[in-house]
N, C-alpha and C positions, 0 to 999 in steps of 0.2 A: 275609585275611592282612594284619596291620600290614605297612605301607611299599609294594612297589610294584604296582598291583594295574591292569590296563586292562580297558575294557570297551569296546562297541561295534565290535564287531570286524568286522559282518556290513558297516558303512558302507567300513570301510578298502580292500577292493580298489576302490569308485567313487571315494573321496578318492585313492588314490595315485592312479590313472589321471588323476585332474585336476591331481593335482599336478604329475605328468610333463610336460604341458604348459605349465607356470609354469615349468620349467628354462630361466633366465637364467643362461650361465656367462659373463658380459661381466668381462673384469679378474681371473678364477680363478687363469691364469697368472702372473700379476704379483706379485711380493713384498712389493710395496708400495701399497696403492692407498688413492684419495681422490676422491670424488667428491659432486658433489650433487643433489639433488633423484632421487635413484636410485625405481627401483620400491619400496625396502624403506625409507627414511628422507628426511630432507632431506637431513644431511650424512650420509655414510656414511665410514667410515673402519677402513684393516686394515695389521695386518701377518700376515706370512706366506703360500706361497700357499694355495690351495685342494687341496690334492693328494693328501689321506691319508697325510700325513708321506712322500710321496714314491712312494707304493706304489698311487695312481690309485683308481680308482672303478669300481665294476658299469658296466655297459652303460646308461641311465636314472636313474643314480643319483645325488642331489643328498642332500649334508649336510642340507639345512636342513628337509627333510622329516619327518625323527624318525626315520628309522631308522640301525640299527650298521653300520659297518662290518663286511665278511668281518674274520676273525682274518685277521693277518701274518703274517710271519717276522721275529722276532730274535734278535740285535741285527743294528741298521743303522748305516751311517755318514751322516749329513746331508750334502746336497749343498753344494757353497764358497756357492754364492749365497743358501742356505737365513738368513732374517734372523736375529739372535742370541737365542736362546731358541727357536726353531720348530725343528720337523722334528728332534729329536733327543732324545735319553734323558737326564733330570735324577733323580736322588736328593737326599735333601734332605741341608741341609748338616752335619747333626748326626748322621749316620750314619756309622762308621769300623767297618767291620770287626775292627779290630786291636785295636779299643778295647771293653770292655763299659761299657752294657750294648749296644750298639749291637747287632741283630740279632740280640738273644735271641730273638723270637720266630719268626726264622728268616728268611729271605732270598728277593724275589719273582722272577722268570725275569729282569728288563729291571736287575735289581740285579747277579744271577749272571753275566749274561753281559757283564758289561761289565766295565772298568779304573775304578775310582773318579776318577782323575785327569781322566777323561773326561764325568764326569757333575753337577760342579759345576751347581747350581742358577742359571740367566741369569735376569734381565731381559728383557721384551719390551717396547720401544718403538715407543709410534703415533707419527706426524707431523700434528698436529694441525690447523695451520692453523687461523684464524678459523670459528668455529662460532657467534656471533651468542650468542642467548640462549635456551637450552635451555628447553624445556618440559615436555623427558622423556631420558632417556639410557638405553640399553641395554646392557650388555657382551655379549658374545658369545663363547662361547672352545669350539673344536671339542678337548676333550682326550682322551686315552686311557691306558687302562689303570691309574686312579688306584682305588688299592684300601684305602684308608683304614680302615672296620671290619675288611678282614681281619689287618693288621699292626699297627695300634692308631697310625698314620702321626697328626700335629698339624700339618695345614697351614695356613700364614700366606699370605694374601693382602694384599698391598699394591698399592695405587696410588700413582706418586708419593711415596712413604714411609707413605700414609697405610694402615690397617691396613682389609679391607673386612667386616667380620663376617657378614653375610649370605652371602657368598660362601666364609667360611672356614666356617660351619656346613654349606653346601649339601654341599663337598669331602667335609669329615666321615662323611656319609652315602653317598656314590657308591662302589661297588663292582663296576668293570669288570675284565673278565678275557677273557682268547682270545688276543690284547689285541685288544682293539677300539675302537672312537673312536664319540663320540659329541657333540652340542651340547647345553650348557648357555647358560641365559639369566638373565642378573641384574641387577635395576636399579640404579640409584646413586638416592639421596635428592638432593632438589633442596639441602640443605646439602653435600651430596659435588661438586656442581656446575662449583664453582669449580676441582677437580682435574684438569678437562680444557677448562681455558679459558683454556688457558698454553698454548705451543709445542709440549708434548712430553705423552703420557701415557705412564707409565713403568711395569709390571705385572712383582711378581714374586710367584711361587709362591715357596715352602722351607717347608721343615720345622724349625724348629733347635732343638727339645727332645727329642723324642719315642728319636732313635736309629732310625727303624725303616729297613728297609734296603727301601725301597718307592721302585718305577724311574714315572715317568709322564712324561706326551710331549703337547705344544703343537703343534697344526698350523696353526691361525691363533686370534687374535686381530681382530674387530672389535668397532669403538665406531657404535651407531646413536643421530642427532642426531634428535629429534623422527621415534619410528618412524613408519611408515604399519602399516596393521591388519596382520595376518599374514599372508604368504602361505602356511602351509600351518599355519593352525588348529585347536588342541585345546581341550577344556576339563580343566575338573574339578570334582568333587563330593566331598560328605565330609561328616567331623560330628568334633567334639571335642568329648572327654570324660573327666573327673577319674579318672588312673589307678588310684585306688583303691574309691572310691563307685561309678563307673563311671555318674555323673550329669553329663547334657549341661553344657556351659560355654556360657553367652552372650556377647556382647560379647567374643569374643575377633576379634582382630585375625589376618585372612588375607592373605597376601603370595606372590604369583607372580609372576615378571617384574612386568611394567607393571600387571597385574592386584591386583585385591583388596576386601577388603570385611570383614564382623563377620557372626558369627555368630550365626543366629537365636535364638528364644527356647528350640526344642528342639537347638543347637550343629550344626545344620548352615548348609552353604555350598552356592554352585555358583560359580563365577567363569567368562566366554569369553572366546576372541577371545586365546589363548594360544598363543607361538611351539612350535612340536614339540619332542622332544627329552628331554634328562632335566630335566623341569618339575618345578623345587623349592620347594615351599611350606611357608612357616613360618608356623605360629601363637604368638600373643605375647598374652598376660594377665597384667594387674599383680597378679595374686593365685597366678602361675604361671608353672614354669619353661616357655621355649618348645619346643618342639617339633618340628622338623623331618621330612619325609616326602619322597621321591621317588619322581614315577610318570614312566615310561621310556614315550614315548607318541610313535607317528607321525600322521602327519596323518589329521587326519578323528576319532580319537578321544577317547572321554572317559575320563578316570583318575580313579578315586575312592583317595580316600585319607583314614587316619582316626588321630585326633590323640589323642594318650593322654597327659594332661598331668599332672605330678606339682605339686601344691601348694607353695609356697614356703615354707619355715618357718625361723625364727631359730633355728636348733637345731645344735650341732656334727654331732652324726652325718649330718643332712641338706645341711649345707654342704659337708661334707668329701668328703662321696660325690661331689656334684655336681662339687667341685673335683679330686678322685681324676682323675673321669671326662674333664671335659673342659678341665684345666686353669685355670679359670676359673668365677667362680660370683658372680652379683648376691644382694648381702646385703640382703634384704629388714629394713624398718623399724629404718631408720638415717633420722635425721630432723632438720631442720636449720630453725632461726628462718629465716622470709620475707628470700630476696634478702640471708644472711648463712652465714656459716661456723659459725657456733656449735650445736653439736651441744646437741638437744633432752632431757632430762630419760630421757623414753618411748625411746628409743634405747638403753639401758641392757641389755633382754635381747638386744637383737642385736648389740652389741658384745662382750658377754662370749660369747655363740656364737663370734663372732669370734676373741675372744681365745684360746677353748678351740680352735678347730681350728690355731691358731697354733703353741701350746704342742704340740699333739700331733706336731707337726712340725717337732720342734728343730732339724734340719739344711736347712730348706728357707728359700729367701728371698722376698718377697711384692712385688708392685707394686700397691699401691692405687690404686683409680683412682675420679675422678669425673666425671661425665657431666650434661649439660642438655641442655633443649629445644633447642630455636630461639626462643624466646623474648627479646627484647631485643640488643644489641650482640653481633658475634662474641666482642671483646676483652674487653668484660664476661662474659660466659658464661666464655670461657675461666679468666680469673682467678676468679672467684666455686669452677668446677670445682676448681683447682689449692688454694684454699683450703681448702675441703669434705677431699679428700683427706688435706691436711696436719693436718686439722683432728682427724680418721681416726687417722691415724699416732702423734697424739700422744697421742693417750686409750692406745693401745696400747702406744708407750712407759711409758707413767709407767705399766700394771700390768703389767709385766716384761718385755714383748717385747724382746730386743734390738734399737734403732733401726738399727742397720748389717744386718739383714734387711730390713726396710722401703723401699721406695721411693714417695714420694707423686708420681701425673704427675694432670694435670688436662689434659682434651683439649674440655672444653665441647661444642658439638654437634657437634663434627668425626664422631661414630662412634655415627649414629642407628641403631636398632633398628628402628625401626617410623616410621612418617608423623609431622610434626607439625601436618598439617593438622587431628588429630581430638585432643579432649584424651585419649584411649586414648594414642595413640599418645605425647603428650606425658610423661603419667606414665610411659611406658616407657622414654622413655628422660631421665627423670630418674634417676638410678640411680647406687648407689655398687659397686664391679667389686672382685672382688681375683683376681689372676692369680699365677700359679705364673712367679718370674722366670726370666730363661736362667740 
């Protein structure tokens, strides 16, 4: 069954039993902590405490093992000392009841049972302190009850203002319910680096398109500086393959936490040595839309999961779908003179795709966007991006689009997709974006 699928079942009561013994609750209580050279990183860094949003732990029971939380009871009220964004019920900010379409598709329990005045979308702030120079970065976020497919919810993750797309696809996919809490794992790209080498790292979830009236809840937030291997261990295994041919993909780009790799010549994978939890992995092909999969896995096991990827094509009905769906959609073979803005000749049928899903869309406004490598200067990237876009925009004005829908932003490699150690990854995230604006 596509998406969450575990196996190895027979290892997991010798893996929990080992892992039970690995329970370090040193700093769980604390709201705040910071510390280094810990058993799981160099630097280790959190907000909120460890608590289950307030409501405690099984008898043995450690979050970071891979398994759920029992279901709660709500709603609750967050403790005064609970830091700002933890332990408490957010809906995102473009939900009103009062308003349509807000809550057309109906209303989740942690939305029902609260005052909207109360569930304003926070911020959660680490305190970063000097972290040296990273080698690897981790996010960690214990969250609950975030139900995404069932409400049709569009969440935004930012750092610092910067926007984390890996982690807003993973959201996309997670669909918990009871409520129950659960840890997810996601890395930062060594060009996201610099967003936690400042004083403060600054995390927020919201929603502010969608309207869906969909309630989720933060129990901690940490950041791991250069992890150490996992202490409680899964893998996974899989194969990707052309949703429609139903013939393997090679060289497609595999990404799990800190893990990853391409796939072989028949499109499978195996990647280890993966933190437990809800393990999110995306596959990324320059020839294909990516694909996301989550296998909900506690220690000791292995999750397979299997990649069903739809081809890219310059074509309104295929763009439009994608962008229907999730907002957003890379327009394949847009194409640009070496190290310039000047739109290529051969660019022609994926502009006019462009243009026709435009038109189909007369009340809607668009944010074009362009992206690079890592490759060369930050400032240069950026501006070369910002170019590219503009460059976008105007071909689209002069054949009818009204330019006051239009927004060109150019963000350079600030919002990689995939590694730029490999040129896979490189071509991936060279890429021209167009998003549905607020």
């Amino acid at each position: 069954m596509k998406g969450i699928v575990a196996a190895a079942l027979g290892a997991l009561l010798i893996a929990g039993a080992v892992a039970e013994e690995k329970i370090d609750r040193t700093g769980w209580d604390q709201q705040i902590w910071r510390a280094e050279n810990t058993p799981d990183a160099r630097v280790e860094i959190r907000t909120g405490d460890i608590d289950n949003l307030g409501f405690g732990w099984e008898d043995g029971f450690t979050p970071f093992s891979g398994k759920s939380t029992e279901a709660h009871r709500y709603p609750w009220k967050p403790d005064a000392d609970d830091p700002k964004g933890t332990d408490r019920i957010m809906v995102g900010s473009s939900a009103d009841p009062a308003r349509p379409p807000s809550c057309e598709t109906g209303s989740d329990g942690y939305n029902a049972g609260t005052l909207r005045r109360d569930t304003q979308p926070e911020p959660v702030t680490l305190e970063l302190g000097a972290i040296g120079a990273p080698k690897a970065v981790l996010v960690q976020m214990f969250i609950d009850d975030f139900q995404a497919p069932r409400w049709g919810t569009k969440f935004e993750v930012s750092l610092n203002g910067e926007r984390l797309p890996l982690f807003e696809q993973a959201l996309a996919k997670i669909d918990q319910t009871g409520p129950i809490g659960k840890l997810i794992s996601v890395k930062l790209f060594p060009e996201q680096f610099h967003l936690v080498e400042g004083g403060q790292a600054v995390f927020l979830i919201d929603d502010t398109q969608s309207g869906a009236c969909d309630g989720y809840a933060i129990d901690f937030i940490r950041i791991l500086v250069d992890p150490t291997p996992a202490a409680f261990p899964v893998a996974l295994e899989g194969d990707a393959v052309d949703i429609d041919t139903r013939e393997p993909i090679a060289g497609a780009v595999v990404q799990a936490a800190l893990g990853g790799g391409e796939t072989a010549g028949n499109g499978t994978f195996r990647i280890e040595g993966l933190p437990a939890g809800l393990v999110t992995a995306q596959a990324s092909h320059p020839d294909y839309e990516p694909d996301m999969e989550i296998a909900d896995l506690t220690a000791g096991e292995t999750g397979e999961v299997h990649f069903e990827m739809k081809r890219r094509k310059a074509e309104a009905g295929s763009l439009g779908e994608t962008l229907d769906e999730t907002g957003r959609v890379v327009i394949p073979g847009i194409y640009f003179d070496t190290a310039k803005a000047t739109l290529r000749p051969d660019s022609q049928p994926a502009l006019e795709a462009l243009l026709a899903v435009m038109q189909e869309r007369p009340d809607a406004r668009f944010v074009v966007e362009g992206h690079t490598d890592a490759q060369g200067e930050d400032a240069y990237n950026l501006k070369l991006s910002e170019d590219r876009a503009a460059s976008v925009v105007a071909w689209l004005a002069e054949h009818g689009v009204d330019a006051a829908r239009l927004t060109p932003q150019g963000f350079g490699e600030s919002r990689p997709v995939a590694d730029n150690a490999t040129e896979t990854g490189r071509q991936l995230n060279r890429r021209v974006e167009v998003a549905i604006s607020r």
